[in-house]
DOGU-85083 format. One record per atom (N, C-alpha, C): chain; atom name; z, x, y. Coordinates in steps of 0.05 Angstrom, whole numbers. Layout:
! DOGU-85083
 cadena atomo     c3     c1     c2
      A    CA      Z      X      Y
...
This chain:
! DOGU-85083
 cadena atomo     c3     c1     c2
      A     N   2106   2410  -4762
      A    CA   2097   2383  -4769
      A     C   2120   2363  -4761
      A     N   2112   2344  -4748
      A    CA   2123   2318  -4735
      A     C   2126   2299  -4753
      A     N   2155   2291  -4764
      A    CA   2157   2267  -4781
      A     C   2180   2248  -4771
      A     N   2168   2221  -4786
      A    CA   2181   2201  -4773
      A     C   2185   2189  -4801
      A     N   2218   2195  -4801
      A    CA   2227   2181  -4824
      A     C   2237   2150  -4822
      A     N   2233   2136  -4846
      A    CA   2245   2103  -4850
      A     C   2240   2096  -4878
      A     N   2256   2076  -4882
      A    CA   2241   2062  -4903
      A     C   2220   2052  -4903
      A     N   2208   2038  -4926
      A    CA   2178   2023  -4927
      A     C   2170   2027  -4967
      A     N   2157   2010  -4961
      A    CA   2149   2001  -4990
      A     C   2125   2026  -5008
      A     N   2136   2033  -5023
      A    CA   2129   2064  -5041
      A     C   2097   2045  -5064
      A     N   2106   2024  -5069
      A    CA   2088   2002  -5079
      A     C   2060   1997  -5064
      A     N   2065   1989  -5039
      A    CA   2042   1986  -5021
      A     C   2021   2012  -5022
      A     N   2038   2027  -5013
      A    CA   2021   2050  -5013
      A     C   2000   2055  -5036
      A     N   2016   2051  -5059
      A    CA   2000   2077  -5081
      A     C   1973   2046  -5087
      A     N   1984   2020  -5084
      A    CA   1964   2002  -5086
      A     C   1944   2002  -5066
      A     N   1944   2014  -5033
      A    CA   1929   2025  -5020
      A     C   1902   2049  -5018
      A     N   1925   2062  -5039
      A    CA   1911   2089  -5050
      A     C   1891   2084  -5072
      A     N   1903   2064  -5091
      A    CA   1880   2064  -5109
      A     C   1858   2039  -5103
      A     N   1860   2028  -5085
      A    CA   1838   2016  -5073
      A     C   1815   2023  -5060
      A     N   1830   2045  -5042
      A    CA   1813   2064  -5030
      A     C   1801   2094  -5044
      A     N   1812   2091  -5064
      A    CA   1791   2109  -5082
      A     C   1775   2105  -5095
      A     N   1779   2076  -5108
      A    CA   1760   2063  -5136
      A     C   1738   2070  -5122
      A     N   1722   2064  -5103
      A    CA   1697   2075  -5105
      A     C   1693   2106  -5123
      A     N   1709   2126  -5105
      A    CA   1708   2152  -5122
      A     C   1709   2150  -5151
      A     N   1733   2135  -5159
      A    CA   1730   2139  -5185
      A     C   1713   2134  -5196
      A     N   1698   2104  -5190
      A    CA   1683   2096  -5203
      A     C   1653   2108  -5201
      A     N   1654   2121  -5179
      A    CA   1624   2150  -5181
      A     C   1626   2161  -5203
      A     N   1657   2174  -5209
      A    CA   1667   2192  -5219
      A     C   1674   2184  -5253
      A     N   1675   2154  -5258
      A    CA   1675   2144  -5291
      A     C   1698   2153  -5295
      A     N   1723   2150  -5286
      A    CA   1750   2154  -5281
      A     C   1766   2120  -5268
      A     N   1781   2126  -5288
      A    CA   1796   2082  -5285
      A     C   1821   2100  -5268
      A     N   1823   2081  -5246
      A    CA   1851   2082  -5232
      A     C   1872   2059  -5240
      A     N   1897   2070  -5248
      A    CA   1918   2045  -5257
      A     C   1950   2055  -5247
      A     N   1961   2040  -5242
      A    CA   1992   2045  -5235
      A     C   2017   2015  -5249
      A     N   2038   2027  -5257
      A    CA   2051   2006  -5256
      A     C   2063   1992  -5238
      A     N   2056   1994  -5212
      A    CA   2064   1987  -5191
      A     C   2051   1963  -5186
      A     N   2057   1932  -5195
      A    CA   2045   1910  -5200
      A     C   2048   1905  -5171
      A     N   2030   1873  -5174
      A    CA   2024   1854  -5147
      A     C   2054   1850  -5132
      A     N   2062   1848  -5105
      A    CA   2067   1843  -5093
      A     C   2104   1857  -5103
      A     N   2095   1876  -5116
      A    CA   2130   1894  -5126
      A     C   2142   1903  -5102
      A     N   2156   1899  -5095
      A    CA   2179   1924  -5073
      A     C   2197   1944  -5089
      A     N   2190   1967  -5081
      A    CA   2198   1990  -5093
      A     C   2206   2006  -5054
      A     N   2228   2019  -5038
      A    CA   2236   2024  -5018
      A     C   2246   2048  -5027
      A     N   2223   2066  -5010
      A    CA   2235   2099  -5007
      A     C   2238   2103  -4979
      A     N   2249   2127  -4975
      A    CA   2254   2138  -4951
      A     C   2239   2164  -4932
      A     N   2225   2162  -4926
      A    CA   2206   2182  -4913
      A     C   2192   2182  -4901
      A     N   2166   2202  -4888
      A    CA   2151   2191  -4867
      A     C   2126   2180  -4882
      A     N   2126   2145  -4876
      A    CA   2101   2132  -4893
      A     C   2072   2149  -4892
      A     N   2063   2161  -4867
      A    CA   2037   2166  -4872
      A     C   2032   2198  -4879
      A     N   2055   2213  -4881
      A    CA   2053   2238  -4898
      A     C   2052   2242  -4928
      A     N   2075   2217  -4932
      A    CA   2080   2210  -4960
      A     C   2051   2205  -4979
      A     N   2040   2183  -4954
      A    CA   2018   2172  -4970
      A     C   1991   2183  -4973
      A     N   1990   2214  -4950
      A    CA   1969   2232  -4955
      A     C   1971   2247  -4979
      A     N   2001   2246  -4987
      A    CA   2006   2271  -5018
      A     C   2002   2254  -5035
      A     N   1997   2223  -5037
      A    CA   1993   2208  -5058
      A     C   1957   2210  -5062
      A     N   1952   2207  -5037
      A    CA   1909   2211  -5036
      A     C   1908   2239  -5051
      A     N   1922   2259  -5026
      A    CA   1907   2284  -5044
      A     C   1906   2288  -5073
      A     N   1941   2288  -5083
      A    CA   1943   2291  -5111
      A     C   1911   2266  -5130
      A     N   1915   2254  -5116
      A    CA   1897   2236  -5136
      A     C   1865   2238  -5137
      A     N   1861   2246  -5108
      A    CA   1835   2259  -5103
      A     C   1828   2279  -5124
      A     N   1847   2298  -5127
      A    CA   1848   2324  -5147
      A     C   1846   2305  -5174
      A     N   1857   2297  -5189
      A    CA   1860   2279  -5204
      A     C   1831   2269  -5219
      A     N   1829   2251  -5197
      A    CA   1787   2251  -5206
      A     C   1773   2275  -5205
      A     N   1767   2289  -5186
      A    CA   1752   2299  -5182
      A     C   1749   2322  -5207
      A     N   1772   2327  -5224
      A    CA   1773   2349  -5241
      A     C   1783   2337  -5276
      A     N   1777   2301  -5262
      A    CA   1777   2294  -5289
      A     C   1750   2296  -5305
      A     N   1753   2279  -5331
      A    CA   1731   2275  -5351
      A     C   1711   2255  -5344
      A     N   1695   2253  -5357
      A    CA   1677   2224  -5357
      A     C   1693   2198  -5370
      A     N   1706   2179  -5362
      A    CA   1720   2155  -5381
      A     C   1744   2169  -5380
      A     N   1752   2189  -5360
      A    CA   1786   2186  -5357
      A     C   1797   2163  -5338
      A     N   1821   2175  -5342
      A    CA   1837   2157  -5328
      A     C   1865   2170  -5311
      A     N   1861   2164  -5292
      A    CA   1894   2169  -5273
      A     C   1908   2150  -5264
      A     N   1938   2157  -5284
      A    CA   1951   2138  -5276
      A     C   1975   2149  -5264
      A     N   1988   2123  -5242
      A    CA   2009   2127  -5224
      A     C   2031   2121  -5233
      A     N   2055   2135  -5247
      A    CA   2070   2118  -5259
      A     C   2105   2121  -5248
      A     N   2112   2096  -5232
      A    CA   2133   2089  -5216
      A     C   2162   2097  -5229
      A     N   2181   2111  -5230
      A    CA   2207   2117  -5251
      A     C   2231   2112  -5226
      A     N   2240   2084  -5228
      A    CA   2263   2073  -5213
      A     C   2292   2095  -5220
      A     N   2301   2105  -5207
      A    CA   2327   2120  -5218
      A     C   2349   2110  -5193
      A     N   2378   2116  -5203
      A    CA   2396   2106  -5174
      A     C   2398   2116  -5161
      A     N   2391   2144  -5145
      A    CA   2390   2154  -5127
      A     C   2359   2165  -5108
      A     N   2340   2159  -5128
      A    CA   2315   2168  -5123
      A     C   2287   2151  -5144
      A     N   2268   2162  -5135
      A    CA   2238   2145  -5148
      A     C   2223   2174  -5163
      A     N   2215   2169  -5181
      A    CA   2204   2194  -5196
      A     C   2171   2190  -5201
      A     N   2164   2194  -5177
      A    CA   2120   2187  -5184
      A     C   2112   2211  -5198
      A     N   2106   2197  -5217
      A    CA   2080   2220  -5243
      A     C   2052   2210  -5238
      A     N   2040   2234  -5229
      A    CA   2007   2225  -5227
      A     C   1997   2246  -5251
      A     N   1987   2219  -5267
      A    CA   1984   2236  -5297
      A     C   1949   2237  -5297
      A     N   1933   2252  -5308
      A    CA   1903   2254  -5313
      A     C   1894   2255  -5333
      A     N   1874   2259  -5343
      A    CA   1859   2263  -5367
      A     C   1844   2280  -5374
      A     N   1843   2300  -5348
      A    CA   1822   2318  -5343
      A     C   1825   2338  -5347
      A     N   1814   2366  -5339
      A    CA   1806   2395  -5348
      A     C   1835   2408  -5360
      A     N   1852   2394  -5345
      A    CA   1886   2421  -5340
      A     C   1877   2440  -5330
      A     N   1898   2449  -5329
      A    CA   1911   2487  -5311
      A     C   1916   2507  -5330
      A     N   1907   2527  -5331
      A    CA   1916   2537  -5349
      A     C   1944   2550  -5351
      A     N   1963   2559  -5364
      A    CA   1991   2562  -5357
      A     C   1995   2591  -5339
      A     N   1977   2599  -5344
      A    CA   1984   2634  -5318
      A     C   1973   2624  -5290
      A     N   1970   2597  -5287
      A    CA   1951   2587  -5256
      A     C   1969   2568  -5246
      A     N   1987   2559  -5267
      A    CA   1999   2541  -5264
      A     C   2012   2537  -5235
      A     N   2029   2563  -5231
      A    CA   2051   2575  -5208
      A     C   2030   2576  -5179
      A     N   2012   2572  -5182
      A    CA   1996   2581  -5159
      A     C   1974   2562  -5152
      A     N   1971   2537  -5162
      A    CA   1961   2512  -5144
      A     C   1968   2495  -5117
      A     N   1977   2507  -5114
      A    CA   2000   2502  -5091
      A     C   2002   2519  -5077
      A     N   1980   2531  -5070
      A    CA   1977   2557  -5055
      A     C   1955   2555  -5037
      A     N   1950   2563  -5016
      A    CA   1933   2554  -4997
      A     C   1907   2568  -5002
      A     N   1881   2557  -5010
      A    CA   1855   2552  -5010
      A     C   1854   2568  -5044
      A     N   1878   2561  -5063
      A    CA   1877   2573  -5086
      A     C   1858   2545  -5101
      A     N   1835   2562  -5118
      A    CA   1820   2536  -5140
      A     C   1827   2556  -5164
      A     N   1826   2529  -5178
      A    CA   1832   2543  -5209
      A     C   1804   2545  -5220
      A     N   1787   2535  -5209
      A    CA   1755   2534  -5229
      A     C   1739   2535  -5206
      A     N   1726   2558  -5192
      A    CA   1719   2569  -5164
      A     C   1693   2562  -5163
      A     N   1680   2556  -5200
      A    CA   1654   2553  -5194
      A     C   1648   2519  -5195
      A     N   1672   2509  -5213
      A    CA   1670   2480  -5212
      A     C   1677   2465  -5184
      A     N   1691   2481  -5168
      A    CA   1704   2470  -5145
      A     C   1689   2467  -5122
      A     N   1659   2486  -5126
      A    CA   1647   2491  -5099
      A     C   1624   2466  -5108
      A     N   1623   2453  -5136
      A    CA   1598   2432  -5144
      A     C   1623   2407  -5138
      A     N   1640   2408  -5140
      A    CA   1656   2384  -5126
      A     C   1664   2382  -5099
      A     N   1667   2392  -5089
      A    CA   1671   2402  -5057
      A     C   1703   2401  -5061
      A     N   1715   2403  -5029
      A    CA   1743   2411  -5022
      A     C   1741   2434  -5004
      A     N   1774   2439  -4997
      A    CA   1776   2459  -4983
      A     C   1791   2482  -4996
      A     N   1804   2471  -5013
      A    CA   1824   2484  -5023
      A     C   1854   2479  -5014
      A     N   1852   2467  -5003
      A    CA   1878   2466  -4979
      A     C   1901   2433  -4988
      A     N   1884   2414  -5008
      A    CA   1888   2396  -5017
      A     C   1939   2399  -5021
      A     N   1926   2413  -5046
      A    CA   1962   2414  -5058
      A     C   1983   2431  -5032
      A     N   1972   2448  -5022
      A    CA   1977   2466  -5000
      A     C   1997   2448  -4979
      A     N   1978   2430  -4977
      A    CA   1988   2404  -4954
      A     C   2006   2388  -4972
      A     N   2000   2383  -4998
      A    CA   2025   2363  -5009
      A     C   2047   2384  -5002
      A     N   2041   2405  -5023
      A    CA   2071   2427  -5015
      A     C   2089   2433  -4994
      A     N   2079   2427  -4965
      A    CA   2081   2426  -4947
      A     C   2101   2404  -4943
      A     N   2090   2383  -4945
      A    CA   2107   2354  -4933
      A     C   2124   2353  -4957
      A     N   2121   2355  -4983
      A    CA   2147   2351  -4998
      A     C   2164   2375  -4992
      A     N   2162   2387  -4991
      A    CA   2191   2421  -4975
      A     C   2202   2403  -4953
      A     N   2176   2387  -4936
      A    CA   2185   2376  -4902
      A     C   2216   2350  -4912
      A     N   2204   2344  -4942
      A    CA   2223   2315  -4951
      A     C   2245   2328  -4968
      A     N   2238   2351  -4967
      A    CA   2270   2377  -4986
      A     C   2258   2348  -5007
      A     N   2244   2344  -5025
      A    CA   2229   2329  -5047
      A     C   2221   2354  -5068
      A     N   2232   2346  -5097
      A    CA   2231   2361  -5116
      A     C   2201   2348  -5129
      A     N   2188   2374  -5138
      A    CA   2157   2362  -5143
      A     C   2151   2390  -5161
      A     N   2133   2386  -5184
      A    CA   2128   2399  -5200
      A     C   2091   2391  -5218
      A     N   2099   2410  -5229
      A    CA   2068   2404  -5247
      A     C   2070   2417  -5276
      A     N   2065   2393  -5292
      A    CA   2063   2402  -5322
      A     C   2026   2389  -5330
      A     N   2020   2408  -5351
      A    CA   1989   2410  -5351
      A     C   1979   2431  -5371
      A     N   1960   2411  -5400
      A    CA   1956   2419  -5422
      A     C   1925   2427  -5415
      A     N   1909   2453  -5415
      A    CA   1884   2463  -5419
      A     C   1876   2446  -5431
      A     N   1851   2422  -5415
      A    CA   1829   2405  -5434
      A     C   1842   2382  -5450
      A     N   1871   2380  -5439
      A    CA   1883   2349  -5443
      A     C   1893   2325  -5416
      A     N   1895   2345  -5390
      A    CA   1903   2330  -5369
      A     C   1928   2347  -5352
      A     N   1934   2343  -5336
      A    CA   1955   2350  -5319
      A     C   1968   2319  -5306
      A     N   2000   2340  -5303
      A    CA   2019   2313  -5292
      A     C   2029   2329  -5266
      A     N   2022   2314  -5242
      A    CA   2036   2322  -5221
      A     C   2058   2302  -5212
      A     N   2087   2314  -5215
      A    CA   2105   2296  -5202
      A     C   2124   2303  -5182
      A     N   2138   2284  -5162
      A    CA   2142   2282  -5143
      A     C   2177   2266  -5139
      A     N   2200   2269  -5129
      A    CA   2211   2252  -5124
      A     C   2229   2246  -5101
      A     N   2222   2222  -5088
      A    CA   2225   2217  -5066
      A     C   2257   2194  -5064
      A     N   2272   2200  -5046
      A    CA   2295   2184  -5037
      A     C   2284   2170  -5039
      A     N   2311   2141  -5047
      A    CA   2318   2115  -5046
      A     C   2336   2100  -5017
């Protein structure tokens, strides 16, 4: 994989992202929100349009395995050396022995819910991918039937 690192605004994006999903969500009866207000500059370092595919997918996942009247939210954590994105849900969770293995290529955790939602499987596979590509520390914490948090953190 070919990347083209720079700065650029970490803000734009995720306000990109949830623009271009509200339709889904709103099929889906899932509210999209971030603290990443109007016209904020927030400046990371990486390749903008890889970065901003792991922001779609994760959030794609997000709806698609939330509740009816959930909500995913994007939530921005300024630190001095780095940015800490939590994409938090409301939906099914992972259960903790599956946990280690969503991030595994064409791995579903709910095989029969996944084939009435569509996908490939390949969704986190590809985040996993470009955050290793950004040496980016990224993890997942996630309560059975209270929501999952996928987080991410990217140079300043």
């Amino acid at each position: 994989m070919r990347l083209s690192f720079r700065y650029f605004n970490l803000c734009d994006i995720i306000r990109e992202t949830i623009a271009s999903l509200e339709f889904q969500a709103t099929l889906s009866d899932v509210e999209l929100s971030s603290n990443c207000i109007n016209e904020q500059e927030l400046m990371v370092y990486g390749d903008k349009e890889r970065l901003a595919q792991v922001i779609v997918n994760i959030m794609q996942n997000a709806i698609k395995y939330n509740r009816e009247k959930g909500t995913v939210q994007v939530i921005v954590e300024t630190r001095a050396q780095d940015v800490k994105v939590r994409i938090i849900d409301t939906g099914i969770g992972i259960p903790e022995e599956q946990k280690s293995r969503i991030f595994e290529r064409f791995y579903r955790v709910d095989s029969g819910r996944s084939r009435s939602v569509g996908g490939t499987g390949l969704g986190l596979a590809i985040v996993k991918h470009i955050l290793e590509a950004h040496q980016a520390p990224f993890g997942v914490e996630s309560t059975l039937g209270v929501g999952t948090e996928i987080w991410l953190v990217l140079k300043r």
